[in-house]
MIDOSE-1310 file (N, C-alpha, C; in nm, 2 decimals, decimal comma, always signed):
residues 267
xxxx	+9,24/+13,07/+10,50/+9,11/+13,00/+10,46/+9,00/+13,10/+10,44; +8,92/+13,10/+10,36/+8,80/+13,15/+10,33/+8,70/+13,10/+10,30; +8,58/+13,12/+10,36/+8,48/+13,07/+10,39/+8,35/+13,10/+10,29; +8,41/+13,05/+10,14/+8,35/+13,13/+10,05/+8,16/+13,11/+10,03
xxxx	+8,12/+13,20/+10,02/+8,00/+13,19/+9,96/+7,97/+13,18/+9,80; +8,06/+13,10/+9,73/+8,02/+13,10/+9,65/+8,11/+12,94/+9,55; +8,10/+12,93/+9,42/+8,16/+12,82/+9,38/+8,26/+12,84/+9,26; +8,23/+12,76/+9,19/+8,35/+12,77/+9,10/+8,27/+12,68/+8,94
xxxx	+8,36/+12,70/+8,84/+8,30/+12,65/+8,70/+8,23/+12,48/+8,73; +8,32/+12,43/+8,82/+8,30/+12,25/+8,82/+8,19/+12,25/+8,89; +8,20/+12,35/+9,01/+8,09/+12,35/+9,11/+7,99/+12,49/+9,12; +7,97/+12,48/+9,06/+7,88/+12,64/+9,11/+7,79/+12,65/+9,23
xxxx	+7,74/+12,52/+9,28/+7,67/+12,51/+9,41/+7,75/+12,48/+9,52; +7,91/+12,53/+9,52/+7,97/+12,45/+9,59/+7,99/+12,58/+9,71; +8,02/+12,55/+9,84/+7,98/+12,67/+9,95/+8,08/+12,66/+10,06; +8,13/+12,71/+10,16/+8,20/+12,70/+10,27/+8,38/+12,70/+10,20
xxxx	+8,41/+12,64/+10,39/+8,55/+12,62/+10,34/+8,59/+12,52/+10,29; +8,50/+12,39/+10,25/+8,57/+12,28/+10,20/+8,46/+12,31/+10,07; +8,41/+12,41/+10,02/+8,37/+12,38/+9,88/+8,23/+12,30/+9,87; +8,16/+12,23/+9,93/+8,05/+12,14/+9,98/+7,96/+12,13/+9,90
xxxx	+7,88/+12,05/+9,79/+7,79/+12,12/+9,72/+7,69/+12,03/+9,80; +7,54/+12,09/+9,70/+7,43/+12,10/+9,73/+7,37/+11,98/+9,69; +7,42/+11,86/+9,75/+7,31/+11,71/+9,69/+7,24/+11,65/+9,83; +7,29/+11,72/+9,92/+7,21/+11,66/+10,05/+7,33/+11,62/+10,12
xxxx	+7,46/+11,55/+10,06/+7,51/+11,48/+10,16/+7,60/+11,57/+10,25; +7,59/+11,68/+10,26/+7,71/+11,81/+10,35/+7,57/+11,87/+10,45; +7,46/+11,89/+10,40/+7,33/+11,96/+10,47/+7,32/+12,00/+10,42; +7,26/+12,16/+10,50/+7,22/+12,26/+10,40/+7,26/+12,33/+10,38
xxxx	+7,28/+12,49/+10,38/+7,29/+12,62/+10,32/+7,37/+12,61/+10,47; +7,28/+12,64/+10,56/+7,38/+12,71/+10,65/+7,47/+12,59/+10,75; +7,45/+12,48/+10,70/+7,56/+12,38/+10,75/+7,68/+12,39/+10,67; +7,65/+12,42/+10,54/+7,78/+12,42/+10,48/+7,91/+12,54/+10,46
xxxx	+7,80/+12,65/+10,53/+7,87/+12,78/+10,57/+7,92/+12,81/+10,71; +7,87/+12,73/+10,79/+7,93/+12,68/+10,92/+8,06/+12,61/+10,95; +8,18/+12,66/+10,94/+8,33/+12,58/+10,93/+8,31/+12,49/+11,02; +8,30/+12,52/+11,14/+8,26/+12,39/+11,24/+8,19/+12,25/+11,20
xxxx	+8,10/+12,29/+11,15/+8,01/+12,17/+11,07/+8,05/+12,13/+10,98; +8,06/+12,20/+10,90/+8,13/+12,19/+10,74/+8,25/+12,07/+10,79; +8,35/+12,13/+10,86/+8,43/+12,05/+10,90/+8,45/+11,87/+10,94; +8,30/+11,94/+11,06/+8,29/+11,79/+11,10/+8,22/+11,66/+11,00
xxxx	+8,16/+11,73/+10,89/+8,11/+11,67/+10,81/+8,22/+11,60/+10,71; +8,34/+11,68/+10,64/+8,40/+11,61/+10,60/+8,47/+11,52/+10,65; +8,52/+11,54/+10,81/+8,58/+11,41/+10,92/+8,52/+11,29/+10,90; +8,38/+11,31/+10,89/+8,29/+11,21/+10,92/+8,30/+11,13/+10,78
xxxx	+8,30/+11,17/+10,67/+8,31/+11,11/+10,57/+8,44/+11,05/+10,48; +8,56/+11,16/+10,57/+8,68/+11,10/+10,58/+8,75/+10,95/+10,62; +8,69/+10,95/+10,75/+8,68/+10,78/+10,81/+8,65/+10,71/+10,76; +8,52/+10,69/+10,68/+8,45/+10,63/+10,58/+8,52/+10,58/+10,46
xxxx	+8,65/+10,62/+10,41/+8,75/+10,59/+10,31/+8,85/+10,49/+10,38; +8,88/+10,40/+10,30/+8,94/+10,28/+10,37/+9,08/+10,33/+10,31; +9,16/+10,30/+10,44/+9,29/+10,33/+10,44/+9,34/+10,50/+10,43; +9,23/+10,57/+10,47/+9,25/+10,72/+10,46/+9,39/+10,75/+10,55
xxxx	+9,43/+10,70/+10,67/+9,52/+10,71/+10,74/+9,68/+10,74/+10,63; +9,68/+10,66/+10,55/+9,83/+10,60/+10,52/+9,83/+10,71/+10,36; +9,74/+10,77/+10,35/+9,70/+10,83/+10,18/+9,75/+10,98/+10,20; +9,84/+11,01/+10,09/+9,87/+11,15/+10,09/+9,70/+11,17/+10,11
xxxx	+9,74/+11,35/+10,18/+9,65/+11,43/+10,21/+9,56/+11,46/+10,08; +9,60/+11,50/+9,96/+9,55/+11,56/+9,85/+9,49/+11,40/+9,82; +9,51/+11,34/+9,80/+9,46/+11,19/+9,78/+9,31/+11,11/+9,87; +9,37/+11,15/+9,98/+9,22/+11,14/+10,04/+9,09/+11,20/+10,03
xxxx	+9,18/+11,39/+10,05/+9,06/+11,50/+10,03/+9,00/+11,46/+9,90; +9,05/+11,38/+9,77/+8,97/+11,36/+9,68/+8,90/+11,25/+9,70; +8,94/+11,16/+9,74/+8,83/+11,07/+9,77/+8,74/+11,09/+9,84; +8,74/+11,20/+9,93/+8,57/+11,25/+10,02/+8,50/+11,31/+9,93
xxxx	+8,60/+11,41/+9,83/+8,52/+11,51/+9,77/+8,51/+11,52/+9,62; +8,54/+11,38/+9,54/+8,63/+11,42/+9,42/+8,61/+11,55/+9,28; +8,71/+11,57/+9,36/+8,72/+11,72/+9,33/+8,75/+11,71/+9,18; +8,72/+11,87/+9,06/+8,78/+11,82/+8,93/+8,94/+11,75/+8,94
xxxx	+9,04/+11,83/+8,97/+9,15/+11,81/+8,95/+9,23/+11,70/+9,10; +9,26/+11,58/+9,11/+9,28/+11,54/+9,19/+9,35/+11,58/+9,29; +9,45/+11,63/+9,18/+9,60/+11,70/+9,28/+9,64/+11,81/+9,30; +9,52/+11,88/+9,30/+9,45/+12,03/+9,30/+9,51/+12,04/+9,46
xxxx	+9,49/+11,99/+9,58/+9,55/+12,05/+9,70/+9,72/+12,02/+9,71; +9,79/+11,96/+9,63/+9,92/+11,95/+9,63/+9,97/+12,06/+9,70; +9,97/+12,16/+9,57/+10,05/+12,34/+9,62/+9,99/+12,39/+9,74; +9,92/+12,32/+9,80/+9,87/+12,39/+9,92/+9,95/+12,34/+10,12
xxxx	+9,97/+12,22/+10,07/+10,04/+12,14/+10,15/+10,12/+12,20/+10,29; +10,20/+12,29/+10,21/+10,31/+12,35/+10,32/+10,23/+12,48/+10,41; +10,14/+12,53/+10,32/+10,08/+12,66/+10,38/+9,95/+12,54/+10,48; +9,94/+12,43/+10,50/+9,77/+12,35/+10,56/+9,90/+12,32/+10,67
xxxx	+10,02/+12,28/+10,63/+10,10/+12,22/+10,80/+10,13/+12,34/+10,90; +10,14/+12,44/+10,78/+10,15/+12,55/+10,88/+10,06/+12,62/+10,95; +9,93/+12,58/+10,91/+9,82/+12,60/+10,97/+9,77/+12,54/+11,09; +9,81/+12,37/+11,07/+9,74/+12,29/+11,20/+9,87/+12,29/+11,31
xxxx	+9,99/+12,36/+11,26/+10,13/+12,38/+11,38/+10,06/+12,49/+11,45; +9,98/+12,60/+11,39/+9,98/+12,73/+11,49/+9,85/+12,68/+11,59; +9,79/+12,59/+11,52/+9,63/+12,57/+11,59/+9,68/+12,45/+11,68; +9,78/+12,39/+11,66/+9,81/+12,31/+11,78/+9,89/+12,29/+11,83
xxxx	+10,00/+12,47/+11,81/+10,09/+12,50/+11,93/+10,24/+12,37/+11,90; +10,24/+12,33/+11,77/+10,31/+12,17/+11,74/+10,43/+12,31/+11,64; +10,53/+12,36/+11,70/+10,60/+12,46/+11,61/+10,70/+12,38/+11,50; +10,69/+12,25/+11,52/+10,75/+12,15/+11,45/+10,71/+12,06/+11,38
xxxx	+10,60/+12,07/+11,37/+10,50/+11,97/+11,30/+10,59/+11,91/+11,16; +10,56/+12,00/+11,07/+10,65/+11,95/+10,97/+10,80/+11,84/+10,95; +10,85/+11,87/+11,06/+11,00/+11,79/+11,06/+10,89/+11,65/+11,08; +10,82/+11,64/+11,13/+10,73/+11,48/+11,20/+10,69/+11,47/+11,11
xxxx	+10,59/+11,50/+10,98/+10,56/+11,47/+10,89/+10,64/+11,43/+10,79; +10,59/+11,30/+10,67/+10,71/+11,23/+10,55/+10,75/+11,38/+10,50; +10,90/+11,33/+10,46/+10,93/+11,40/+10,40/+10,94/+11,33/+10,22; +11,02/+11,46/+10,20/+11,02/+11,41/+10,02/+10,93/+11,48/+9,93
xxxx	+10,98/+11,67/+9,98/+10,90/+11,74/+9,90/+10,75/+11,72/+9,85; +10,70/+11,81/+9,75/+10,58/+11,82/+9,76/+10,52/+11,67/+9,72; +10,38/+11,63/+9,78/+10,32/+11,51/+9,76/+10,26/+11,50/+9,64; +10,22/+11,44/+9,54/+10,18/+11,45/+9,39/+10,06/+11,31/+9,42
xxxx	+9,94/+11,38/+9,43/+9,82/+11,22/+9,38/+9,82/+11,22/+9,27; +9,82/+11,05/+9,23/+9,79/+11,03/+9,09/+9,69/+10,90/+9,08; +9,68/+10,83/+9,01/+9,56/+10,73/+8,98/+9,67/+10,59/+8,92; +9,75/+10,53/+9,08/+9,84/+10,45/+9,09/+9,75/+10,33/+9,16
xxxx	+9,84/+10,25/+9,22/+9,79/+10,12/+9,31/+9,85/+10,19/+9,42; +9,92/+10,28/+9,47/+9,93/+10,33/+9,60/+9,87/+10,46/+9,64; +9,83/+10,54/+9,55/+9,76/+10,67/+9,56/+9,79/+10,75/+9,60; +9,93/+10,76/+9,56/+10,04/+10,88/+9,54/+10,18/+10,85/+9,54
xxxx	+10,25/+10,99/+9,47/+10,39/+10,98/+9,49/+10,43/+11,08/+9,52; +10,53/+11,08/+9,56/+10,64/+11,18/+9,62/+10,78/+11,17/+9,60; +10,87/+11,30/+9,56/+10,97/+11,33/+9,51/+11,08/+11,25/+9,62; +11,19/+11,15/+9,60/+11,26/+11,09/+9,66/+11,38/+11,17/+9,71
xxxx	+11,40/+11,32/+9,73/+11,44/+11,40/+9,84/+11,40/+11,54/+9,83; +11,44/+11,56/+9,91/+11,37/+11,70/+9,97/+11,43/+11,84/+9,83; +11,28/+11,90/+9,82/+11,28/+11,98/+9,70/+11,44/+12,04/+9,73; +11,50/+12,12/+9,83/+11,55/+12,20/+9,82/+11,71/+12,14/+9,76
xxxx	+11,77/+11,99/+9,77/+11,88/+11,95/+9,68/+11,83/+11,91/+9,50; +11,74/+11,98/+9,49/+11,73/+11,88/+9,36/+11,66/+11,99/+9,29; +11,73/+12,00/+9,14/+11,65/+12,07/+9,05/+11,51/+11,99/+8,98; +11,51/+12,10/+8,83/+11,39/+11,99/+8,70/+11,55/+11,94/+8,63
xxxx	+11,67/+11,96/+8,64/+11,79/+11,97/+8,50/+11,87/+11,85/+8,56; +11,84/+11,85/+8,71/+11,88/+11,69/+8,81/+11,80/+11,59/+8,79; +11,68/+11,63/+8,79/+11,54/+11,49/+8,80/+11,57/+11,45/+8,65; +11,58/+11,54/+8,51/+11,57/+11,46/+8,42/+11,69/+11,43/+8,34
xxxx	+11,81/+11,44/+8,42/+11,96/+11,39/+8,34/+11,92/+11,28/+8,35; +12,00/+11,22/+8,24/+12,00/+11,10/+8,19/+12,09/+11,02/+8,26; +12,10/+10,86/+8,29/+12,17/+10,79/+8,31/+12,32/+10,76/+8,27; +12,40/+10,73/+8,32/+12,50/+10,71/+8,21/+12,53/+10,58/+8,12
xxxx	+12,50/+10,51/+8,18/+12,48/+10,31/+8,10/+12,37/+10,28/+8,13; +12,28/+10,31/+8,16/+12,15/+10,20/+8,19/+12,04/+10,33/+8,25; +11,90/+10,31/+8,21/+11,78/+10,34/+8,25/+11,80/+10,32/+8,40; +11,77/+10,45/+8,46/+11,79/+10,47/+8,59/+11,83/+10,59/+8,62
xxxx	+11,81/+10,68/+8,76/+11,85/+10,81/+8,73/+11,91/+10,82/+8,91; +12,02/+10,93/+8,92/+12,15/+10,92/+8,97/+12,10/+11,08/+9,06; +12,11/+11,08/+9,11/+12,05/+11,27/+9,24/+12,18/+11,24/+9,32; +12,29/+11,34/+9,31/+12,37/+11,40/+9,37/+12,26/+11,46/+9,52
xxxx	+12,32/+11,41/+9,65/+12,28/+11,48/+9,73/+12,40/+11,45/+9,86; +12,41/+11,53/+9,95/+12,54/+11,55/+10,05/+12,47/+11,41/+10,19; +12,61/+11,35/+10,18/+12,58/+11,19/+10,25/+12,49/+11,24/+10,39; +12,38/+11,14/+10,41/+12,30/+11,18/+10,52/+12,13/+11,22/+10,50
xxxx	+12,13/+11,27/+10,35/+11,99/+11,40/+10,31/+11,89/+11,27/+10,31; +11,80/+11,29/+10,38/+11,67/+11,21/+10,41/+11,65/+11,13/+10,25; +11,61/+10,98/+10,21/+11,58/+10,92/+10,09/+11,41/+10,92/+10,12; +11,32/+10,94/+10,07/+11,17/+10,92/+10,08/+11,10/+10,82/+9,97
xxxx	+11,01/+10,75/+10,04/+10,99/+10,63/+9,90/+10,86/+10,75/+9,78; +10,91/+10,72/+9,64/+10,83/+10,78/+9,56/+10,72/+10,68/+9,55; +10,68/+10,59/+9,58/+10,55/+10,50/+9,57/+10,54/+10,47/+9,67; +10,43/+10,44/+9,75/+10,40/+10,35/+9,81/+10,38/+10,17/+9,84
xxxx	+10,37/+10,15/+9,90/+10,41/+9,97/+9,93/+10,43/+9,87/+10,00; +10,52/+9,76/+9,95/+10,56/+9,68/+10,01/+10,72/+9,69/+10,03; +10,80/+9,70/+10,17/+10,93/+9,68/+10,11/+10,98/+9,53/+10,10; +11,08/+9,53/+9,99/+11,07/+9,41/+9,93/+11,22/+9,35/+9,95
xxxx	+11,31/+9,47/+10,01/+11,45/+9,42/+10,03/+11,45/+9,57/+10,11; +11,60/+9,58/+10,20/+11,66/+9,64/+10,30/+11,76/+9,59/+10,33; +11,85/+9,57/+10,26/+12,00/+9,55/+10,31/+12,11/+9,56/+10,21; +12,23/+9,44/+10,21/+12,34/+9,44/+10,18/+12,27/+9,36/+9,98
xxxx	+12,29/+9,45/+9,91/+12,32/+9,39/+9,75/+12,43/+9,47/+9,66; +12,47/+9,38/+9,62/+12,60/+9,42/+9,54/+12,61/+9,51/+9,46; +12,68/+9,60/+9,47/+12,71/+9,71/+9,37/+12,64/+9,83/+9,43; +12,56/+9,81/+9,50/+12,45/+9,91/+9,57/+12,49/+9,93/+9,73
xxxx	+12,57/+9,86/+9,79/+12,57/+9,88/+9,92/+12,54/+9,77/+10,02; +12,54/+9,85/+10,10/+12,42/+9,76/+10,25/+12,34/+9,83/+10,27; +12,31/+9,96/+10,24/+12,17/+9,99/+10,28/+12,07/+9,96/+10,15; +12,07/+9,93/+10,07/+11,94/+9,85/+9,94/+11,83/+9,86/+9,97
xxxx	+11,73/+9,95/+9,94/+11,58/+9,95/+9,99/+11,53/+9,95/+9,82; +11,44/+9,82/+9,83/+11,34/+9,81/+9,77/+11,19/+9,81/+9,77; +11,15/+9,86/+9,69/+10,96/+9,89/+9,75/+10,87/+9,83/+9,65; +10,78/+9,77/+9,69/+10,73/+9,74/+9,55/+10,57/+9,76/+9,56
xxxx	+10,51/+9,84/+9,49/+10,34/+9,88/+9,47/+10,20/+9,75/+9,47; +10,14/+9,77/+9,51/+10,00/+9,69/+9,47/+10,03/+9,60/+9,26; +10,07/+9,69/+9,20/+10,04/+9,65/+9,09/+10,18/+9,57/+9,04; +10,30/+9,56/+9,13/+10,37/+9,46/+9,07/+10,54/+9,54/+9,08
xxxx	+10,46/+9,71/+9,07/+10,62/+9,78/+8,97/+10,74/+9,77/+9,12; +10,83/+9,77/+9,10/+10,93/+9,81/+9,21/+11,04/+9,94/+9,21; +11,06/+10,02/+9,31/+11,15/+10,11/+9,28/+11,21/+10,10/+9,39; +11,35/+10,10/+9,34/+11,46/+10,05/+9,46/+11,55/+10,19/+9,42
xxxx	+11,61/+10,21/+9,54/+11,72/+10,31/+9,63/+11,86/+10,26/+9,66; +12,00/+10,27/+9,59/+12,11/+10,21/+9,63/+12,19/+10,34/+9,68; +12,31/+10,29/+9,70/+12,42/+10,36/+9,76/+12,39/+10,47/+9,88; +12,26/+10,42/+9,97/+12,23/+10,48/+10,10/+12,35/+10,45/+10,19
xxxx	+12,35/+10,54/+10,29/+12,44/+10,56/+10,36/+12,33/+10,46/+10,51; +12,26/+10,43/+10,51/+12,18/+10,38/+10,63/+12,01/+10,38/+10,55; +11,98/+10,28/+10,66/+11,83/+10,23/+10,63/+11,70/+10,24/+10,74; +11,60/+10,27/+10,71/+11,49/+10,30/+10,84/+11,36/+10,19/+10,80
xxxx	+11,34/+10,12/+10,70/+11,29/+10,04/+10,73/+11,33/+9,88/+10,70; +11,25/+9,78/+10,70/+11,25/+9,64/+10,71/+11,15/+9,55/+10,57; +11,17/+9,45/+10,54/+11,12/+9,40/+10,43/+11,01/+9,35/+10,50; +10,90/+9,32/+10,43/+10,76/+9,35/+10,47/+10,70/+9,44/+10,52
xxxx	+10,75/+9,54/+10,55/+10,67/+9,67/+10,62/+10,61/+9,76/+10,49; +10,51/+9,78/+10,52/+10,44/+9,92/+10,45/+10,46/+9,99/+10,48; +10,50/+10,08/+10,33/+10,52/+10,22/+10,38/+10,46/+10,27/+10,23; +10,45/+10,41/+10,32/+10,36/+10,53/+10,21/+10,43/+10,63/+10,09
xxxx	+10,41/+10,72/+10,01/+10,45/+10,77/+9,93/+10,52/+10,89/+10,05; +10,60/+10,90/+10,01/+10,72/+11,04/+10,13/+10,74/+11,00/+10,23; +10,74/+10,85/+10,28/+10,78/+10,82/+10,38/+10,95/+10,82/+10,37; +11,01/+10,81/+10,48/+11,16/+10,85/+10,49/+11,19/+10,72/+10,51
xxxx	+11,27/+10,65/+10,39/+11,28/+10,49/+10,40/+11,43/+10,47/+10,44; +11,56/+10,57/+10,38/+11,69/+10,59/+10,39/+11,81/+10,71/+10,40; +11,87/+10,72/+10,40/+11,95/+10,84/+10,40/+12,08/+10,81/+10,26; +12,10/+10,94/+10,22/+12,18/+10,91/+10,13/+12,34/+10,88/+10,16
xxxx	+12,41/+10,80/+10,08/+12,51/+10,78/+10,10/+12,63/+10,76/+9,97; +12,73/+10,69/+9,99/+12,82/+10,66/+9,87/+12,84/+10,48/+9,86; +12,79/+10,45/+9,89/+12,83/+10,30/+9,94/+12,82/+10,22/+9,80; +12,90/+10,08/+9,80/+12,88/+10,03/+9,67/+12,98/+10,11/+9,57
xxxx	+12,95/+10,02/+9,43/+13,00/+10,08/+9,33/+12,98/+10,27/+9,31; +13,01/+10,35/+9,35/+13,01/+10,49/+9,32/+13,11/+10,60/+9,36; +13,13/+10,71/+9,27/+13,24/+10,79/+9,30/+13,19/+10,90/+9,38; +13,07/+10,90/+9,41/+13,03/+11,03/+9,54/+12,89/+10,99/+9,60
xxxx	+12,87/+11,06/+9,67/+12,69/+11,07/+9,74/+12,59/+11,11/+9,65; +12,52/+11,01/+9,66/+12,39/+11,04/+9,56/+12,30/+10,92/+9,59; +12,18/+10,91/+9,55/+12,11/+10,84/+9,53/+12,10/+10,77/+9,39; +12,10/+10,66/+9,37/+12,06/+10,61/+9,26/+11,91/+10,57/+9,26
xxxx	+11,81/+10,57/+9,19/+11,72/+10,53/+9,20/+11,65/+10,46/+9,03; +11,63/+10,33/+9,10/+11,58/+10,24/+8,94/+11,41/+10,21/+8,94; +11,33/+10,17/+8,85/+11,24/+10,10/+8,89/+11,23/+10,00/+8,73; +11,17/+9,90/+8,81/+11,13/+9,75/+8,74/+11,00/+9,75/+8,72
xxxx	+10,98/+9,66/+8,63/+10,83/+9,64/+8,57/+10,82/+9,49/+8,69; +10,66/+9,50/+8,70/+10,62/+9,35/+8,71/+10,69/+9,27/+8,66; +10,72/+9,15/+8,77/+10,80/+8,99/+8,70/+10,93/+9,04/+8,70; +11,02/+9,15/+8,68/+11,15/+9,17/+8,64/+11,25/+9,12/+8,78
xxxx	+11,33/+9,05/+8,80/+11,44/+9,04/+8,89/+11,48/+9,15/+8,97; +11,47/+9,20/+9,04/+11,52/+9,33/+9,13/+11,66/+9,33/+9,17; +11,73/+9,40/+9,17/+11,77/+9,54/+9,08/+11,80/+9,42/+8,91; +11,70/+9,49/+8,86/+11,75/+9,45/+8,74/+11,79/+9,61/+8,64
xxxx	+11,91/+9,65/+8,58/+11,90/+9,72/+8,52/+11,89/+9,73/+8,40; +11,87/+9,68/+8,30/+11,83/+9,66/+8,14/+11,81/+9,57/+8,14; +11,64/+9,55/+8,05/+11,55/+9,68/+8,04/+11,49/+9,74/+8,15; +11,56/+9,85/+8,18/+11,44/+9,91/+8,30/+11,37/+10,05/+8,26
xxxx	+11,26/+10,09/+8,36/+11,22/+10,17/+8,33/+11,24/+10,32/+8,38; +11,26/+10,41/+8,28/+11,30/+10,56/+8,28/+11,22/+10,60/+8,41; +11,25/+10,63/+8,51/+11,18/+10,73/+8,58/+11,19/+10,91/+8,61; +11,27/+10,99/+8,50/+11,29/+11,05/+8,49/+11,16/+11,16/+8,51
xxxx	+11,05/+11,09/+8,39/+10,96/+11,13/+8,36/+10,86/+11,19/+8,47; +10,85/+11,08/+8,54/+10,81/+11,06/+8,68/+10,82/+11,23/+8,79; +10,93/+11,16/+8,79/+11,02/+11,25/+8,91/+10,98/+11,44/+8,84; +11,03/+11,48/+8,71/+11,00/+11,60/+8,62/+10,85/+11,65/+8,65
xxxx	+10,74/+11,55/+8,65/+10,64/+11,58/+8,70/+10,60/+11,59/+8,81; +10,64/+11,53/+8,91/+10,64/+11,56/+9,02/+10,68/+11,67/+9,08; +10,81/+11,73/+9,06/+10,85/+11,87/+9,03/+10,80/+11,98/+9,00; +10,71/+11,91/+8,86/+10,62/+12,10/+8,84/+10,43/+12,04/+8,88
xxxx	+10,46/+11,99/+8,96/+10,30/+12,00/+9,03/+10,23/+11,93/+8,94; +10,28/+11,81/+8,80/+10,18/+11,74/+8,75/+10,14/+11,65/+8,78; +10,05/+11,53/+8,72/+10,04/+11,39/+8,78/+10,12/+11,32/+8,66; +10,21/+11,21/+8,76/+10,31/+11,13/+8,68/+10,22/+11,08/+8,57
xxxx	+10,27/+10,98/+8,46/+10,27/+10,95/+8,38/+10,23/+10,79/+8,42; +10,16/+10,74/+8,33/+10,14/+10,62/+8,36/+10,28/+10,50/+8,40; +10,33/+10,41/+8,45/+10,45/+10,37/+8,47/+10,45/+10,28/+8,38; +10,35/+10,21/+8,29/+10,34/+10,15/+8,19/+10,38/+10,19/+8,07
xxxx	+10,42/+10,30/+8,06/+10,40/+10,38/+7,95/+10,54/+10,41/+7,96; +10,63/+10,41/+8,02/+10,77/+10,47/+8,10/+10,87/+10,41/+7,99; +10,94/+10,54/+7,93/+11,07/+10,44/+7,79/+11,16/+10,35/+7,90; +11,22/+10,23/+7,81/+11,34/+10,19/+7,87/+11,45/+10,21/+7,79
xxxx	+11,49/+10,32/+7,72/+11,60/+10,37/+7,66/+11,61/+10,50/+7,67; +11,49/+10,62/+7,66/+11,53/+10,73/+7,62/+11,60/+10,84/+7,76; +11,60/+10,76/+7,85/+11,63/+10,86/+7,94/+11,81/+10,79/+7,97; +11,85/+10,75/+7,87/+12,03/+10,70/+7,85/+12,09/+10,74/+7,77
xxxx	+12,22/+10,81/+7,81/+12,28/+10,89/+7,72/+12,25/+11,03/+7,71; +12,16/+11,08/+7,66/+12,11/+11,21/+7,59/+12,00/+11,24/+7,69; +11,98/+11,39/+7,73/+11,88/+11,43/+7,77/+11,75/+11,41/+7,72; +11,68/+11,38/+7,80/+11,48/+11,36/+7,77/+11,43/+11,50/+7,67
xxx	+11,32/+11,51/+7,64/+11,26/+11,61/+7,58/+11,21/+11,71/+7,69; +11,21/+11,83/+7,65/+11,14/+11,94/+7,79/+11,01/+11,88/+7,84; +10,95/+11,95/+7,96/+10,85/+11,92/+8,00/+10,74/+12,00/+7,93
């Protein structure tokens, strides 16, 4: 961390370690070069955001601070857990924290997403293969590897559906979309529970119609039947940006053909 004295093009009055500018609401000059202060000042304004608890990190910090780029603390993620592990002696912190790779804010009805397993089984040439019959995308991963929900929500199913298994986790957002998880090998949560973007909802498995371990993962528009697979929507897109540190794509906007058959277009 660095406790800069100085700012940047968006902010040029902006000061300390959280950046703080100069409108009155951080203090003054030397409150905002004060990490102690500085700090307790953004806590204080932290609380003040409804629902800050359950909100990726990068998601919140922008709603105290809104910063130019929302998802501007994403890449910082791994290096801030490993900061509050040394400062509170927690050498494990991380394992306790959602998994599901790096956390991606975007300007959704849950206010963030997150990659549905852990960066290290999954390439960009995995996230955007194509389907083989239907809009929907397929992650090889070894039976067991933590499933993480990419949206936030409501879960909307958790069990036994056909062709998918018994473990079936469905989630569905504030705005209607759903994205459901088949061929888990086991399940960790329950229909009506909220859960957040990288929370750890299943474990991968083979179960159901499939010839190995992987994850299938689909998502539905508002109003559609769950699991419905055609028309559904490409999440390919999604997941590719989530990968190189962008903000997804609007889900509205999502093909329901081009991600079948044939590879998508580069990023």
């Amino acid at each position: 961390m660095i406790n800069a004295d100085q700012g940047d093009a968006a902010g040029p009055d902006s000061r300390g370690i959280f950046q703080q500018r100069a409108n009155g609401a951080w203090g003054s000059y030397a409150d905002r070069m004060t990490p102690a202060t500085a700090a307790t000042s953004f806590y204080k304004a932290l609380v003040q955001v409804p629902g800050w608890e359950t909100m990726p990190p990068t998601a919140a910090a922008h709603a105290v601070q809104r910063n130019q780029d929302p998802a501007f603390y994403t890449r910082y993620w791994g290096e801030a857990v490993q900061v509050v592990s040394a400062l509170n002696g927690i050498p494990d912190l991380a394992a306790k924290l959602p998994a599901g790779g790096g956390i991606a804010c975007a300007a959704g009805a849950s206010g963030g997403f997150a990659l549905p397993l852990p960066r290290d089984v999954l390439n960009l040439d995995v996230l955007r293969k194509p389907h083989h019959d239907h809009a929907g995308s397929d992650l090889p991963a070894p039976t067991g590897t933590p499933i993480s929900a990419v949206e936030g929500g409501t879960v909307t199913a958790a069990g036994p559906v056909s062709g998918f298994g018994n473990h079936f986790v469905a989630i569905t957002d504030a705005a209607g979309w759903t994205w459901y998880y088949g061929h888990g090998s086991s399940h960790s949560v329950s229909v009506g529970q909220t859960v957040q973007a990288g929370q750890v909802i299943a474990a991968v498995g083979s179960e159901g119609f499939s010839t190995g371990p992987h994850l299938h993962l689909g998502l539905n528009a508002p109003g559609q039947t769950v699991p419905t697979s055609s028309p559904s929507s490409c999440p390919q897109d999604v997941l590719a940006a989530l990968w190189t540190d962008q903000l997804p794509p609007a889900l509205a906007g999502l093909s329901t053909t081009a991600c079948i058959s044939g590879h998508l277009a580069g990023p």
